[in-house]
C-alpha atoms as a printed R data frame, in Angstrom:
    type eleno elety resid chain resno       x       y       z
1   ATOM     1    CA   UNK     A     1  78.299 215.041 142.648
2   ATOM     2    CA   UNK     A     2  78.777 218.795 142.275
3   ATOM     3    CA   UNK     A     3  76.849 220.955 140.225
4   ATOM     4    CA   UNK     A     4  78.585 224.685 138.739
5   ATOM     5    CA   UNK     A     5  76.410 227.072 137.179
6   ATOM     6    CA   UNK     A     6  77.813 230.428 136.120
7   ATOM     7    CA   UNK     A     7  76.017 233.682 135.325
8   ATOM     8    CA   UNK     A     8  76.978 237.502 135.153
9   ATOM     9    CA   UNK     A     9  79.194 237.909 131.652
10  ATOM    10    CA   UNK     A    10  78.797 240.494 128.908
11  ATOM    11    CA   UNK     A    11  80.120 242.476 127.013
12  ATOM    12    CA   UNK     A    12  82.166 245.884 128.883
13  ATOM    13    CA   UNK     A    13  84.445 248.666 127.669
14  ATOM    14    CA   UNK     A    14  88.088 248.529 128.404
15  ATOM    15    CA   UNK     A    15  87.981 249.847 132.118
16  ATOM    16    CA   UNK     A    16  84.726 248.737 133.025
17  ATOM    17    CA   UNK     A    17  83.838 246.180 135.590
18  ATOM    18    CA   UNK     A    18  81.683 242.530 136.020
19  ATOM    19    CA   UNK     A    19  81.143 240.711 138.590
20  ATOM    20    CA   UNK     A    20  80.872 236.322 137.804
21  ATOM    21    CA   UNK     A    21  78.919 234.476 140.223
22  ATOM    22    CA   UNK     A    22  78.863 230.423 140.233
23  ATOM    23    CA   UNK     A    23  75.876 228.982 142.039
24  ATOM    24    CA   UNK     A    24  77.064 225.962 143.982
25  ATOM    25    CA   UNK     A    25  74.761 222.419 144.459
26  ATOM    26    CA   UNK     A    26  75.304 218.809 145.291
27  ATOM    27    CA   UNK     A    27  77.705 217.672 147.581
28  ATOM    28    CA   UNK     A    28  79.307 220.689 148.755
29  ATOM    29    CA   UNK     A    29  80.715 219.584 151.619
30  ATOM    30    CA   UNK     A    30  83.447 217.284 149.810
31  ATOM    31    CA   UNK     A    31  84.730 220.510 147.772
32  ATOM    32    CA   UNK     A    32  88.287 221.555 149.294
33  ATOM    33    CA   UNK     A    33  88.938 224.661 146.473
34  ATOM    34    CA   UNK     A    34  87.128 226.114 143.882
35  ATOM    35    CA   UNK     A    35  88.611 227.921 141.235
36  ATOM    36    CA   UNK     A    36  88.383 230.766 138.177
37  ATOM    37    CA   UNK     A    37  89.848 229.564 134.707
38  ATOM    38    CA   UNK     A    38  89.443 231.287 131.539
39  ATOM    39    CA   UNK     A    39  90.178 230.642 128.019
40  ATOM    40    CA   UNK     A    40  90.755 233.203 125.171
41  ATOM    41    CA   UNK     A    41  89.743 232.039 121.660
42  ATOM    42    CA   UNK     A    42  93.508 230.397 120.114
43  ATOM    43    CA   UNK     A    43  95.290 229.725 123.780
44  ATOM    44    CA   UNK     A    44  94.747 227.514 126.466
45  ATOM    45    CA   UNK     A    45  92.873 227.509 129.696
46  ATOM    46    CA   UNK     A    46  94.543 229.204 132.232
47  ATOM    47    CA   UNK     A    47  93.839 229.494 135.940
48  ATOM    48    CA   UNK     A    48  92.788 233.005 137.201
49  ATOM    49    CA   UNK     A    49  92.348 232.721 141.064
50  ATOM    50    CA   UNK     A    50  91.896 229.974 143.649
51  ATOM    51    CA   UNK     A    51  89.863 230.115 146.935
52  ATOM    52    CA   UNK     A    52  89.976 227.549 149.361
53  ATOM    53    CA   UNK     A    53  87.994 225.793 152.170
54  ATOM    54    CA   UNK     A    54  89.856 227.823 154.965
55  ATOM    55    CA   UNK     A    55  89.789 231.329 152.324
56  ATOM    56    CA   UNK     A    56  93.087 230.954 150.841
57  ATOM    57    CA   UNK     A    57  93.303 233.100 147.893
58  ATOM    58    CA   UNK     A    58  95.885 233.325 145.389
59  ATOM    59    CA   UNK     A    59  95.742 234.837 142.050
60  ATOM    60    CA   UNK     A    60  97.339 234.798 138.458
61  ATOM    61    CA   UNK     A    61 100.097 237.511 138.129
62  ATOM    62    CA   UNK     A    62  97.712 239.155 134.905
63  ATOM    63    CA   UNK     A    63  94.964 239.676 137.341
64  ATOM    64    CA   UNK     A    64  96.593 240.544 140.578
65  ATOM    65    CA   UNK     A    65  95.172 243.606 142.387
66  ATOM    66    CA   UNK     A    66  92.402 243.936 139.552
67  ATOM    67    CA   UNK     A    67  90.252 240.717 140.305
68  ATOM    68    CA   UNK     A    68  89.087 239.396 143.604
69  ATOM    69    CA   UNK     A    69  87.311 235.980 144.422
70  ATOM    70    CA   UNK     A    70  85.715 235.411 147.565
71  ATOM    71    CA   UNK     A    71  82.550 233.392 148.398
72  ATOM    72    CA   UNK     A    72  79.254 233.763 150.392
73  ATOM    73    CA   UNK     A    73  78.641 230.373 151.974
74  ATOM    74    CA   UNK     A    74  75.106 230.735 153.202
75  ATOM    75    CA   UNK     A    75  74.597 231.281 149.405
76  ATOM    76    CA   UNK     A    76  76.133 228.264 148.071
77  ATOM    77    CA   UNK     A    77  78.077 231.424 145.520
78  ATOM    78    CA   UNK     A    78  81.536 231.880 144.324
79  ATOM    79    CA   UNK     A    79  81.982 235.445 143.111
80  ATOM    80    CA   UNK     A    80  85.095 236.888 140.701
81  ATOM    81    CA   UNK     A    81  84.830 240.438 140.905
82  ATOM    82    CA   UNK     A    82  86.969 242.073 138.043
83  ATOM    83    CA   UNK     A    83  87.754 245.797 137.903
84  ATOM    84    CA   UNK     A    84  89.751 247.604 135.354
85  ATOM    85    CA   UNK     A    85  89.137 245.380 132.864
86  ATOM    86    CA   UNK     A    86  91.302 244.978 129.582
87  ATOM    87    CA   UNK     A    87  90.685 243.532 126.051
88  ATOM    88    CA   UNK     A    88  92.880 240.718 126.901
89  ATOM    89    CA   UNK     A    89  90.750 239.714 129.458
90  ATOM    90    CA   UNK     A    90  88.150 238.665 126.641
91  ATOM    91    CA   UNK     A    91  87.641 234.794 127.535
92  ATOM    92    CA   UNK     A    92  84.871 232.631 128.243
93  ATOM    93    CA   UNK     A    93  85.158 232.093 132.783
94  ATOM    94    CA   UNK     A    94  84.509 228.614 133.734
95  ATOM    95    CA   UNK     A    95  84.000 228.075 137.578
96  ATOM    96    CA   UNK     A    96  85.954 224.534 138.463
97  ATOM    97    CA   UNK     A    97  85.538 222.812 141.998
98  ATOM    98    CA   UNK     A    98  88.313 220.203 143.437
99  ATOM    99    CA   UNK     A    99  88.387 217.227 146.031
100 ATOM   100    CA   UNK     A   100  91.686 217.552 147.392
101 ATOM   101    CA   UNK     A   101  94.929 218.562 146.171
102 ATOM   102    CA   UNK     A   102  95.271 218.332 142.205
103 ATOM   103    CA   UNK     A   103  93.486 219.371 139.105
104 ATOM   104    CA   UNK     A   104  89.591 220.592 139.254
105 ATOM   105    CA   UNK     A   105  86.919 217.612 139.224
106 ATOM   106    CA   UNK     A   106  83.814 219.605 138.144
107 ATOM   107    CA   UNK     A   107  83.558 221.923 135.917
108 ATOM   108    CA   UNK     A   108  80.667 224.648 135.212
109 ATOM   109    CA   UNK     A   109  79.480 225.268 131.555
110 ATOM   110    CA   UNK     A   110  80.966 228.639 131.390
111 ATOM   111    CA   UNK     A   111  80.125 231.992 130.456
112 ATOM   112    CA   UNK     A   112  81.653 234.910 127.888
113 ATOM   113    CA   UNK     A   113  83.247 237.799 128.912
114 ATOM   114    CA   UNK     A   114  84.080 240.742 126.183
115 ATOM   115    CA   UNK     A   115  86.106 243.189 127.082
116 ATOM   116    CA   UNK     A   116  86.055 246.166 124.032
117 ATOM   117    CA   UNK     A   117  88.672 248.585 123.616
């Protein structure tokens, strides 16, 4: 089992930045990527950016070169770190671990990010 806890949303003007943390426990050591997702009120949860176990990163096109997600290891943490922030980035950020190749198998509780214009 894998426990996701996330922390570090608010509310930010248009420009601004926040930085997401997800605090990591359980069985760690069966996670292979762990991943950002977000989901605006009306749409559907998309995928923001991907890290994997050997620091692959890859990112959605709306976020490229204004988010980054990296991870400290000794600190069990997965960090988003989004700069230039827009209104349409208003979502709540859910932190999602996987085991293998495929869709997420744990999921944190997520937390709100408003972005005001």
């Amino acid at each position: 089992q894998v426990q996701l806890v996330e922390s570090g949303g608010g509310l930010v003007q248009a420009g601004g930045s926040l930085r997401l943390s997800c605090a990591v426990s359980g069985s760690i050591f069966v996670i292979d990527a762990m991943d950002w997702y977000r989901q605006a009120p009306g749409k559907q949860r998309e995928l923001v950016a991907t890290i994997t176990r050997s620091s692959w990163t890859n990112y959605a096109d709306s976020v490229k070169g204004r988010f980054t997600i990296s991870r400290d290891n000794a600190k069990n943490t997965m960090y988003l770190q989004m700069n230039s922030l827009k209104p349409e980035d208003t979502a709540i950020y859910y932190c999602a671990a996987a085991i293998g190749v495929g869709a997420p198998d744990y999921w944190g509780q997520g937390t709100q990010v408003t972005v005001s214009s």
